[in-house]
N, C-alpha and C positions, 0 to 999 in steps of 0.2 A: 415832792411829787404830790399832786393831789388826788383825793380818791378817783373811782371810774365813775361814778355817779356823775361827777363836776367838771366831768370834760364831754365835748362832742363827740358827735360818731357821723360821718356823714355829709357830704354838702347840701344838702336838704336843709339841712339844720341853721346850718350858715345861712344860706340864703337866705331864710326865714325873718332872718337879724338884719340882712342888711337892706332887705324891700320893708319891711315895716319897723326895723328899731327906730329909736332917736339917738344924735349924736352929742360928745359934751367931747371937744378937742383942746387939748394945750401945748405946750409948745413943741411938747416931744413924742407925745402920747396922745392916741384918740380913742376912747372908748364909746363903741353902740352896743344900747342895750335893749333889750325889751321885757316887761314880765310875760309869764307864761306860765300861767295856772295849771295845767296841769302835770308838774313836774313836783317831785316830793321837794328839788331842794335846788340852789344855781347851776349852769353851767360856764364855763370859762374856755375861750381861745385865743390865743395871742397869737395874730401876726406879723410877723418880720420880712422884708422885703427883701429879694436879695439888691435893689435899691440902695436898701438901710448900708449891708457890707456883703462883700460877696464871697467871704469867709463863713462857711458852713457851723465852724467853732463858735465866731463871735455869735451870728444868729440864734444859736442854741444857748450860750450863755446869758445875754437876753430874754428868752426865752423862759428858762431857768428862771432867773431872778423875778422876772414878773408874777410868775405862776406862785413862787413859793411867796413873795408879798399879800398877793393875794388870797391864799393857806392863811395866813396870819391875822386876816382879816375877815374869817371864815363864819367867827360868833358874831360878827353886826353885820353879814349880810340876813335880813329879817325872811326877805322873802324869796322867791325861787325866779330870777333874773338870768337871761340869756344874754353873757356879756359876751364882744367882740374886740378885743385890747388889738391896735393897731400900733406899731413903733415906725418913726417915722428918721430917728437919728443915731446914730450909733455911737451916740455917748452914753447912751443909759447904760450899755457895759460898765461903761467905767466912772458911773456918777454914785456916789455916795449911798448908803445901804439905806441910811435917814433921808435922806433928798428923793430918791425914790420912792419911801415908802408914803414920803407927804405930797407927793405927786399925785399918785395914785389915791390915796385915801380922799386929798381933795376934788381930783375928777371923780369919783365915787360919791364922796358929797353934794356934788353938784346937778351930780343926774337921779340923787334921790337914794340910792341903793342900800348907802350905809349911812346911819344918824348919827 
């Protein structure tokens, strides 16, 4: 679970990310970000479709798993970034604990967030 600071409150907030972030998408995964200076620290939302599985279980455990990767990756985010983590496959359940976290680490690299 990550702090309350690092999650959203609001679709205000959302919106905000997805009229002005930019996108970095891979094959499973898409993340939009933006910075947003006046916030002490990042915020994170993973969306899950019910697209993705229309098992409320699986959703969540995706869900789960993204949030806590990104926990883990918590000391190289530098600055205070409004991410939008979209899942677009419902294997990331059940793809490898390593496999997703170099998934993620690398859309993260690629859109700048973490060095």
């Amino acid at each position: 679970m990550i702090k309350k600071i690092h999650r959203f409150h609001g679709l205000g907030s959302l919106r905000f990310v997805y009229k002005q972030g930019k996108t970095v998408r891979g094959s499973v995964i898409s993340i939009k970000y933006k910075l947003d200076e006046r916030r002490p620290g990042y915020r994170v939302a993973v969306v899950v479709s019910k697209k993705v599985s229309k098992s409320a279980v699986v959703r969540n455990r995706i869900r789960r798993r993204v949030i806590e990767n990104i926990r883990l990756l918590e000391g190289q985010i530098s600055q205070p970034y409004d991410l939008v983590v979209t899942i677009f496959d419902e294997k990331v359940a059940t793809m490898p604990a390593e496999e997703l976290t170099d998934v993620l680490k690398n859309l993260l690299r690629q859109a700048g967030v973490v060095s």
